[in-house]
C-alpha positions in Angstrom: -207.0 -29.3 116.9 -207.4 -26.6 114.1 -206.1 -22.9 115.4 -209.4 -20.6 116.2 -208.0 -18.7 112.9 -209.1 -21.9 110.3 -212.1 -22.7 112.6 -213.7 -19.1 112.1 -212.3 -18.8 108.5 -215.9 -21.0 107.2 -218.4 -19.6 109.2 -216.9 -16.1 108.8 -217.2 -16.0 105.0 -220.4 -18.2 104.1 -223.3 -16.1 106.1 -225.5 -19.2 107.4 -224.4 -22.4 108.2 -226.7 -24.3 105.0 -224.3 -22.4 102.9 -221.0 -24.1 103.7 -220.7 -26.3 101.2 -220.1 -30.2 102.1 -216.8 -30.5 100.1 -214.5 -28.2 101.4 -212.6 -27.8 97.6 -216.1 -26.1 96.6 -215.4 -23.6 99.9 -212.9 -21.6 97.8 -211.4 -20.3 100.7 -207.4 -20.8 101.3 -207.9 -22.7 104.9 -205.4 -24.8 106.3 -207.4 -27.7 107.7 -210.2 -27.1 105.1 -210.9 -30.6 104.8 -210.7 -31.6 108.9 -212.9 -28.6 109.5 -215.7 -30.1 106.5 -215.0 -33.6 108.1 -215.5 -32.1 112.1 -219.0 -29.6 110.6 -220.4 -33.2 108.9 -220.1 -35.4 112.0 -221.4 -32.4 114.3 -224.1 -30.8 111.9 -227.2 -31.7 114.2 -225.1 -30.4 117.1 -224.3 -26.8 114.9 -228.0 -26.4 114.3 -228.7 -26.9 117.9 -226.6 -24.8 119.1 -227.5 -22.2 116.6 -230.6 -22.5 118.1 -230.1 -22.5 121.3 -228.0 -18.7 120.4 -231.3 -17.1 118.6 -233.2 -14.8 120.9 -236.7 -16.3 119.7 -239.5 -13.4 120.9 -242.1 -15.6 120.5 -242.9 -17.6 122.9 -243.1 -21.1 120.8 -240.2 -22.4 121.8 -241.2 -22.4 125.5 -244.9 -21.9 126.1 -246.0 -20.0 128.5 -244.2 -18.6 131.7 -245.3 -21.6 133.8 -244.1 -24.2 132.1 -240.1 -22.5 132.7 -240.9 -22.1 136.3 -238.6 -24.7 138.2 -240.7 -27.0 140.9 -237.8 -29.0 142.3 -235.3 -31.5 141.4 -236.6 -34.3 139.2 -237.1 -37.7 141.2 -233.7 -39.0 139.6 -231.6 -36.2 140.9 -231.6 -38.0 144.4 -230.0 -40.7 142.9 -228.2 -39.0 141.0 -226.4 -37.2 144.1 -225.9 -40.1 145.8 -224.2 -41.9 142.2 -222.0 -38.8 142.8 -221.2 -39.0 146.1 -222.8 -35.6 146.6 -225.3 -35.7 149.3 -225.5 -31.8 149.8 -226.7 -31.4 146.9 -230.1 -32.1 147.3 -230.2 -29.8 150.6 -229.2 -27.3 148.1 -231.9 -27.6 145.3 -234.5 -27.8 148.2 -233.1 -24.9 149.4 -233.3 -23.0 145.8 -236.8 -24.4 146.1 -237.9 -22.9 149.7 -236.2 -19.8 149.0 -237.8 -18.9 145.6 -240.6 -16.5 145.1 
Protein backbone atom coordinates (compact mmCIF):
# COMPACT_ATOMS: atom_id res chain seq x y z
CA UNK A 1 0.00 0.00 0.00
CA UNK A 2 1.12 3.63 -1.06
CA UNK A 3 2.02 6.01 2.21
CA UNK A 4 -1.09 8.61 2.85
CA UNK A 5 1.77 11.21 1.54
CA UNK A 6 1.58 9.73 -2.45
CA UNK A 7 -2.21 8.91 -1.97
CA UNK A 8 -3.06 12.72 -1.14
CA UNK A 9 -0.31 13.98 -3.51
CA UNK A 10 -3.19 13.62 -6.79
CA UNK A 11 -6.23 14.73 -5.27
CA UNK A 12 -4.39 17.52 -3.48
CA UNK A 13 -3.03 19.18 -6.62
CA UNK A 14 -5.79 18.52 -9.43
CA UNK A 15 -9.09 20.37 -7.74
CA UNK A 16 -11.80 17.73 -8.90
CA UNK A 17 -11.45 14.26 -9.38
CA UNK A 18 -12.40 14.53 -13.70
CA UNK A 19 -9.17 16.41 -13.66
CA UNK A 20 -6.67 13.70 -12.81
CA UNK A 21 -5.54 12.70 -15.73
CA UNK A 22 -5.80 8.74 -16.71
CA UNK A 23 -2.03 8.36 -17.39
CA UNK A 24 -0.18 9.21 -14.53
CA UNK A 25 3.12 10.58 -16.75
CA UNK A 26 0.53 13.44 -17.95
CA UNK A 27 0.01 14.09 -13.86
CA UNK A 28 3.27 16.05 -13.73
CA UNK A 29 3.62 15.65 -10.30
CA UNK A 30 6.90 13.77 -8.74
CA UNK A 31 4.86 10.89 -6.87
CA UNK A 32 6.26 7.74 -5.93
CA UNK A 33 3.60 5.19 -6.84
CA UNK A 34 2.23 7.56 -9.49
CA UNK A 35 1.42 4.77 -11.68
CA UNK A 36 -0.24 2.24 -8.73
CA UNK A 37 -2.23 5.17 -7.56
CA UNK A 38 -3.61 5.86 -11.67
CA UNK A 39 -3.97 1.98 -11.78
CA UNK A 40 -5.91 1.81 -7.99
CA UNK A 41 -8.24 5.51 -9.12
CA UNK A 42 -9.12 3.44 -12.68
CA UNK A 43 -10.39 0.29 -11.13
CA UNK A 44 -12.23 2.32 -8.19
CA UNK A 45 -13.49 5.32 -10.29
CA UNK A 46 -17.38 4.52 -9.88
CA UNK A 47 -16.58 3.88 -6.19
CA UNK A 48 -14.55 7.68 -6.02
CA UNK A 49 -17.65 9.31 -7.56
CA UNK A 50 -19.81 7.61 -5.08
CA UNK A 51 -18.18 8.41 -2.34
CA UNK A 52 -17.74 11.92 -3.42
CA UNK A 53 -21.16 11.95 -3.39
CA UNK A 54 -22.10 10.55 -0.62
CA UNK A 55 -19.50 13.57 1.13
CA UNK A 56 -21.59 16.66 -0.65
CA UNK A 57 -23.99 18.27 1.68
CA UNK A 58 -26.80 18.39 -1.15
CA UNK A 59 -29.53 21.17 0.29
CA UNK A 60 -32.01 20.13 -1.94
CA UNK A 61 -33.84 17.67 -1.18
CA UNK A 62 -33.56 15.46 -4.61
CA UNK A 63 -31.41 13.15 -3.41
CA UNK A 64 -33.88 11.95 -0.77
CA UNK A 65 -37.39 13.16 -1.25
CA UNK A 66 -39.20 14.13 1.25
CA UNK A 67 -38.76 13.62 5.14
CA UNK A 68 -40.93 10.45 5.07
CA UNK A 69 -39.39 8.52 2.85
CA UNK A 70 -35.90 8.65 5.35
CA UNK A 71 -38.06 7.78 8.32
CA UNK A 72 -37.00 4.14 9.35
CA UNK A 73 -40.26 1.60 9.75
CA UNK A 74 -38.35 -1.48 10.92
CA UNK A 75 -36.01 -3.99 9.78
CA UNK A 76 -36.51 -5.17 6.22
CA UNK A 77 -38.04 -8.87 6.06
CA UNK A 78 -34.44 -10.28 5.26
CA UNK A 79 -32.84 -8.97 8.37
CA UNK A 80 -34.49 -11.92 10.38
CA UNK A 81 -32.63 -14.16 8.34
CA UNK A 82 -30.06 -12.37 8.23
CA UNK A 83 -29.56 -12.50 12.14
CA UNK A 84 -30.09 -15.86 12.33
CA UNK A 85 -27.20 -16.46 9.16
CA UNK A 86 -25.16 -14.64 11.84
CA UNK A 87 -25.85 -16.30 14.70
CA UNK A 88 -27.21 -13.13 16.14
CA UNK A 89 -30.63 -13.57 17.49
CA UNK A 90 -30.63 -10.29 19.70
CA UNK A 91 -30.50 -8.44 17.14
CA UNK A 92 -33.81 -8.32 16.06
CA UNK A 93 -35.03 -7.68 19.80
CA UNK A 94 -32.83 -4.75 19.30
CA UNK A 95 -34.13 -3.09 15.99
CA UNK A 96 -37.72 -3.74 17.37
CA UNK A 97 -36.69 -2.07 20.21
CA UNK A 98 -35.16 1.08 18.07
CA UNK A 99 -38.63 0.75 16.53
CA UNK A 100 -40.94 0.86 19.83
CA UNK A 101 -38.88 3.45 21.24
CA UNK A 102 -38.82 6.00 18.36
CA UNK A 103 -40.89 9.08 18.25
Amino acid sequence: MLPASCRNAAPAHFRHLEDIPADFRDWRLPVKGAQELASTLAKHWDQAHLFRLLATLVMDGSAVGTLDKLKWTGALPEFKAICETLDSPDMIRRAESLLNNSV
